[in-house]
Phi, psi and omega in degrees: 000123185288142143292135180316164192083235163321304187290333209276352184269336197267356170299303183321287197308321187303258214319289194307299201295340166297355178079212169281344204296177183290193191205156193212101197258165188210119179242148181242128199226111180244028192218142157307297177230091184295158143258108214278018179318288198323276156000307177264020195251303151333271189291029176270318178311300199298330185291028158252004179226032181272047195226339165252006182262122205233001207212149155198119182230110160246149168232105148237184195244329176249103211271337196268358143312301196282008171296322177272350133347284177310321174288331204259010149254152142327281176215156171226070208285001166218066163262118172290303159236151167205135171259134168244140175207145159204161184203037161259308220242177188241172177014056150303140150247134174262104177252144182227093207273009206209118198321163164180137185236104223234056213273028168234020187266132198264305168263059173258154204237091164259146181219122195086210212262083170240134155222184179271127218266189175286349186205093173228072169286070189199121178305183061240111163260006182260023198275131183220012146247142213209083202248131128224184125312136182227142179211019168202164160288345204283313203272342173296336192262348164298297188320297216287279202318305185288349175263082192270347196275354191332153183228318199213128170216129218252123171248135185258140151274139169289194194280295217285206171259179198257134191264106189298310165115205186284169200280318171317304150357312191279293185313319206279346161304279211287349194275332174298333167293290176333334202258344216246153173301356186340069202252011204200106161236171165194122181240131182282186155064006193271136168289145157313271183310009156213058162280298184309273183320312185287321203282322158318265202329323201245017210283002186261326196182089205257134162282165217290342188234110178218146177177119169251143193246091193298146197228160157105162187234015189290143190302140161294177195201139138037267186288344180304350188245017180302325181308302196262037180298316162317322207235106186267354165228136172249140184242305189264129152224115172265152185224091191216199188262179208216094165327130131077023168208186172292342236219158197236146155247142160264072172266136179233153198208137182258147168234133160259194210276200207034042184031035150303129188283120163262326166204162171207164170232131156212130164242149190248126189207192217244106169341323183272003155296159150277137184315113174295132167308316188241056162289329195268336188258021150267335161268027186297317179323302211268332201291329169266040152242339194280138171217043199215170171164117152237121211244123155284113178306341165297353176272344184332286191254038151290263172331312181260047182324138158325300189315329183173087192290130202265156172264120222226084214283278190294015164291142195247334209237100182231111193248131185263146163259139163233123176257001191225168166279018167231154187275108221227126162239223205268131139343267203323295203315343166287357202244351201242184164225173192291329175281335157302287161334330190261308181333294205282314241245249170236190168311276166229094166289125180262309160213146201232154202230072207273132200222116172254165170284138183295335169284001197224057172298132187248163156297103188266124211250156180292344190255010160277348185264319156317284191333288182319356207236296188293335175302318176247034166069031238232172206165150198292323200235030176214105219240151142287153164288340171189152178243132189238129175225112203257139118098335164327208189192083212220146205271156150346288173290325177283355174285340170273312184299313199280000190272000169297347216241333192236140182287348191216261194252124169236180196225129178228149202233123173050072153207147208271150168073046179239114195242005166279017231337124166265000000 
């Protein structure tokens, strides 16, 4: 933040040599109780060339200086984004008490416990990405009235569960979800006990792209999977790890044609739950359309239960992700014979895609290709079209055994110890 004197001259020299070009300013308020002199002192500077100011990032400690920073304009007639951050305080609100009309702004970003406050006196109606803290239906229907344009919003669950309000509350969120272009949420922070409010909130009219990130070790259930409750034909569903954390994704995907996306789900939650027993017949809808599975062989004998193998007659298409150094397939397959496997699971898989992490390589071993045979059903006269083998470790001869398994091709991407030319 310039202070009056030096800095503030040498900000002034920076702006003239900079011409015209656009100006992208990044302020810092590092004091609780900052004095916003400086600050206003700035923006005395800036208001003669703020018709190029295109950018505005702050991080503070004190949000009402810099509200008043923000005040001592009018208009900011080409501002795109504006960012906000803190990482002090709990339930800041950004109030702007004094009108200011911000009609090109595209992006606002409040980031940590910032939401938008009761007296957010500020146009912007073009606004169409939208990152805040959320704690009520109140503040989803503040979002939608000051935005209608919103397209894609990013939400923080606050500290406290999400407050539905009055059943009047309620209808007016949603009927406003209805009115608004919305096609993209994602809400962070969620709790078990505020599954039951978002699913009320969003039960009329969820966008095309949702995906909630569950906090908490409580075992899942079932209804916990009420989101992809909407979507009655599926082309994808992956179940895989979240790079570099604790945490798992559940995703399903609608693909229209050119792999254009139609709809996706995703919920995300802590690896060390447990599996709901009535997972497959809450996706009983979707299961006979998906013709995509991507998997982490650690879910392997979660997901796929003996007790009650779901059946999935058209997927054509299966990639196991290995994620641990070892190569880990369904328990159970010692326990089945290949026709049983094909019978309960799916049909025909044409191609499968075995995938390792490049920090974790594993070894594909000769006594792993029976699993593999039985797994996907595989028979002298019944072949895949192609094996795709990623980031493995795989000796000669099991690369013969396994192109006897394929009708055309296989492919192989960074793996060692392939002493065959294929």
């Amino acid at each position: 933040m310039p202070q009056p004197g030096p800095a503030l001259e040498s900000a002034a020299a920076f702006i003239t040599r900079s011409g015209g070009l656009p100006l992208e300013l990044f302020v810092a308020v590092r004091s609780e109780t900052a004095d916003p002199t400086g600050l206003l002192a700035f923006a005395e500077l800036i208001e003669p060339h703020k018709a190029r100011l295109h950018t505005i990032r702050a991080c503070v400690e004190d949000i009402n200086a810099f509200q008043q920073f923000l005040q001592s304009f009018d208009e900011l007639p080409y501002l795109r984004v504006l960012e906000v951050s803190s990482n002090w305080h709990d339930g800041l609100e950004l109030d702007i008490e004094k009108e200011l009309r911000l009609p090109a702004l595209e992006e606002l970003s409040l980031v940590g416990q910032i939401t938008i406050g009761d007296r957010f006196l500020v146009h912007c109606p073009e606004v169409l990405h939208l990152r805040t803290m959320f704690c009520s239906s109140d503040h989803l229907r503040t979002f939608l009235q000051t935005f209608p344009k919103v397209r894609s919003m990013v939400l923080r669950v606050g500290s406290s569960a999400v407050d539905v309000g009055s059943d009047e509350l309620l209808a007016k969120a949603r009927q406003l979800l209805q009115d608004t272009p919305l096609d993209s949420l994602a809400i962070s922070e969620v709790f078990r006990v505020d599954l039951n409010g978002l699913t009320a909130l969003f039960e009329d009219r969820r966008p095309r792209s949702f995906s909630i990130d569950m906090v908490g070790k409580k075992e899942l259930v079932a209804d916990d999977f009420a989101m992809f409750n909407d979507i009655t034909v599926a082309s994808a569903l992956n179940i895989t790890s979240i790079p570099n954390s604790s945490r798992a994704a559940f995703s399903l995907s609608s693909i229209v044609s050119a792999g254009e996306l139609a709809m996706n789900r995703t919920l995300n939650f802590e690896k060390a739950q447990t599996w709901p027993s009535g997972l497959w017949d809450a996706m009983k809808p979707i299961t006979t359309s998906l013709h995509t599975l991507c998997i982490d062989s650690a879910f392997w004998s979660d997901v796929f239960n003996p007790e009650y193998l779901p059946r999935l007659p058209f997927v054509t298409e299966v990639t196991i992700v290995f994620s641990d150094c070892e190569l880990r397939l369904p328990d159970w397959l010692t326990e089945i014979t290949t026709e049983n496997a094909v019978t309960r699971i799916w049909g025909h898989v044409q191609d499968v895609y075995l995938q390792a992490t490049p920090e974790k390589p594993i070894s594909l071993e000769m006594t792993d290709v029976e699993p593999l045979r039985c797994l996907f059903g595989l028979q002298p006269n019944v072949l895949l079209q192609s094996l795709t083998l990623e980031g493995l470790a795989v000796e000669a001869d099991v690369l013969t055994l396994l192109r006897s398994q394929v009708a055309h091709e296989i492919v192989l991407r960074n793996v060692e110890h392939a002493k065959e030319d294929l």
